[in-house]
N, C-alpha and C positions, 0 to 999 in steps of 0.2 A: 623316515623322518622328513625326507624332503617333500613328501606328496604331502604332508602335513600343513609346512609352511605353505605350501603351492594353492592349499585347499584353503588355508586363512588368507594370503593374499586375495585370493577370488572371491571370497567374502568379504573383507573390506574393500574390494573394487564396486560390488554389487549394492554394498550399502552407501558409498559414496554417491556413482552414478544414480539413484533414486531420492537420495538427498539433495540434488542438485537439482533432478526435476522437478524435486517438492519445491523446493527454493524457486525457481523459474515460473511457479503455474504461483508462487502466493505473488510475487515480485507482476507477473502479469494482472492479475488478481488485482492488485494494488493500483497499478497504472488504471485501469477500465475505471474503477471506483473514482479516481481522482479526474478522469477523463469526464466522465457520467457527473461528479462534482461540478466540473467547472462548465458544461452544459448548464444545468441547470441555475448557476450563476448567471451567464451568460445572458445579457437582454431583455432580463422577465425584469426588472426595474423592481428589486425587493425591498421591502422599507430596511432599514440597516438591522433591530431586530430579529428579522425575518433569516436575512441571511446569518446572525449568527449563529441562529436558532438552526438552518439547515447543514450550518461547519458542524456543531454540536453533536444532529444528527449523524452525521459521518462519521466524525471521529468515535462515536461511542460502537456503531455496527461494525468498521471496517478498523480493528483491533491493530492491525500494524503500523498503525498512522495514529501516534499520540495525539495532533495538533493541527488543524488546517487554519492558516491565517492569511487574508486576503490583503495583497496591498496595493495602493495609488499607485500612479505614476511618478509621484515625488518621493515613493517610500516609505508612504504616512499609513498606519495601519487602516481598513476600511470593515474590516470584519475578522474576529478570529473564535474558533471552538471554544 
């Protein structure tokens, strides 16, 4: 009985630790997308359109990310998905 528990313990340890790594590689996954995002915001001078059109973009491929919305420095929205 007890190599039983011992045998389900190491099975919910193994399913945890691979859960975590999935977790870790979408979580990275996510960062590069929003990174590669805001590249491509960055200094291309897009008509405002443009840029909502390219949040839109985003948020529709990159499934973890509801909503990308872009703001001023005053806080004022400039662009959102």
């Amino acid at each position: 009985m007890h190599s039983t528990r011992a045998s389900a313990v190491a099975t919910n340890l193994q399913v945890a630790q691979e859960e975590a790594e999935d977790i870790g590689r979408s979580l990275w996954y996510s960062a590069a997308a929003v990174s590669a995002l805001a590249a491509h915001l960055d200094g291309v001078g897009l008509d405002h359109w443009q840029q909502n059109r390219l949040l839109a973009n985003y948020a529709e491929r990159f499934t973890a990310v509801r909503e990308f919305t872009v703001y001023d420095e005053a806080g004022t929205v400039v662009a959102s998905s």
